[in-house]
C-alpha positions in Angstrom: 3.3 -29.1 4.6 -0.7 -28.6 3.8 -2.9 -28.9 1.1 -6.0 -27.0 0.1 -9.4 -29.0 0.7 -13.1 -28.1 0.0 -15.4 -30.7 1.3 -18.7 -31.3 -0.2 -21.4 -33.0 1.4 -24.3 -33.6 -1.4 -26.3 -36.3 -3.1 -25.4 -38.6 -5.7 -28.2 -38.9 -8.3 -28.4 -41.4 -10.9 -30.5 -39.1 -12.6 -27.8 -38.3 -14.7 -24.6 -39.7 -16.0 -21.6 -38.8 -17.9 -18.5 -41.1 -18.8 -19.7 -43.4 -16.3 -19.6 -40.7 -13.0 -22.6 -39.5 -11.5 -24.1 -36.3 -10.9 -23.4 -35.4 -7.6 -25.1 -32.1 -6.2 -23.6 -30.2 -3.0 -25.5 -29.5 0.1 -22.8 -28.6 2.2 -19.5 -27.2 1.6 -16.7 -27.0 3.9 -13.6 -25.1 3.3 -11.0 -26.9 4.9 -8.2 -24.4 3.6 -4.4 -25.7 5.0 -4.9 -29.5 5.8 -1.9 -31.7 6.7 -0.7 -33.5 4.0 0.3 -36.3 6.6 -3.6 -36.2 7.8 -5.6 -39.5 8.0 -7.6 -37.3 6.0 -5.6 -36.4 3.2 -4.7 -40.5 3.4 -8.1 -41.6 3.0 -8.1 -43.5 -0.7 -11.5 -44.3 -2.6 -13.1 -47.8 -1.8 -14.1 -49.4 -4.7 -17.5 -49.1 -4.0 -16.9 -45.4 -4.5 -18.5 -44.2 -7.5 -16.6 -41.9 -9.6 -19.2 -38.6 -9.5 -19.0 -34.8 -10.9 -20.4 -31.8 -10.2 -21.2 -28.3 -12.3 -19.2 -25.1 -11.5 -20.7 -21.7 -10.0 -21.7 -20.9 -14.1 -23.6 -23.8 -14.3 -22.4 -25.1 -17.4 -18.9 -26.3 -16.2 -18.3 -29.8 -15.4 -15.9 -30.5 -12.9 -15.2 -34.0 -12.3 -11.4 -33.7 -11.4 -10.2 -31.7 -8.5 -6.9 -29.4 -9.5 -4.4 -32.3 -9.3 -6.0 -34.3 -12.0 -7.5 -37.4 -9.3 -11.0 -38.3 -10.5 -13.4 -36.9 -7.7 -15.2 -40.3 -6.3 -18.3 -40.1 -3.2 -17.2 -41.5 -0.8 -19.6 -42.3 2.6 -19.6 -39.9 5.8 -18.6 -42.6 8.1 -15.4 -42.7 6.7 -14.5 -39.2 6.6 -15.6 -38.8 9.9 -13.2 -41.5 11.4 -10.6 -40.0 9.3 -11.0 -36.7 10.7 -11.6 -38.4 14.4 -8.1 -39.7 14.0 -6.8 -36.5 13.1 -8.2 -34.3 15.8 -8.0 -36.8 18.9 -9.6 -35.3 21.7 -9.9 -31.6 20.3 -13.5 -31.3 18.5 -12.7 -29.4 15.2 -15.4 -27.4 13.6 -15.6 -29.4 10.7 -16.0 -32.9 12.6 -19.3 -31.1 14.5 -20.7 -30.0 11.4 -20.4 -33.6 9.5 -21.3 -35.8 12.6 -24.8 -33.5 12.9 -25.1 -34.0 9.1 -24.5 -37.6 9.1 -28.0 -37.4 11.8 -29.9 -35.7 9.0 -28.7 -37.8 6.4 -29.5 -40.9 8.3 -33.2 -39.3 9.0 -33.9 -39.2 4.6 -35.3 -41.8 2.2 -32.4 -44.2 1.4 -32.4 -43.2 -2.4 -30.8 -39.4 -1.3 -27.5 -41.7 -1.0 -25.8 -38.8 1.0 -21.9 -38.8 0.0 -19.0 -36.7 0.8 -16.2 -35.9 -2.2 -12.8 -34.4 -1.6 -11.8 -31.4 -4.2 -8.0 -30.7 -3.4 -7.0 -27.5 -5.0 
């Protein structure tokens, strides 16, 4: 059994608030399709530390700050999703854990206020 993940890799601004999540704005977006519901990925729960963020639609005007189960979309750091997916692919490299280990680099290379996160959308 699988689920349907989009991965976003964006900054968290403070910028702008609403209901107490922030504005988070995608850089990167990785469609993950058919994950495995029995992933380390699909396991990995929000720290507290988390903050609870949203996003606006393709339009512009929508604001999406659920993903299409009704969970609260929270940023949660790259490390973590990394070692979640490094537990899930062992030994084979899977496209998605090449593309997030070079962006963890660039992230690491920016002012510390870009506060690069990744959020989970399950749809």
């Amino acid at each position: 059994m699988s689920v349907e993940l989009t991965l976003m890799v964006g900054r968290i601004s403070d910028s702008l608030r609403r209901d107490g999540a922030f504005w988070f704005s995608p850089i990167v977006i990785l469609e993950m399709l058919a994950w495995p519901r029995d992933s380390a990925l699909h396991r990995l729960l929000p720290e507290d530390r988390d903050p609870p963020v949203f996003f606006f639609g393709s339009d512009g005007n929508t604001r999406i700050g659920k993903d299409k189960y009704g969970t609260r979309l929270r940023a949660t750091r790259l490390d973590r999703v990394i070692a979640a997916l490094e537990q899930d692919c062992g030994d084979e490299m899977h496209w998605s854990l090449a593309c997030l280990r070079e962006l963890r680099k660039w992230a690491e290379s920016l002012p510390s206020y870009w506060d690069v996160r990744a959020v989970m959308y399950y749809h």
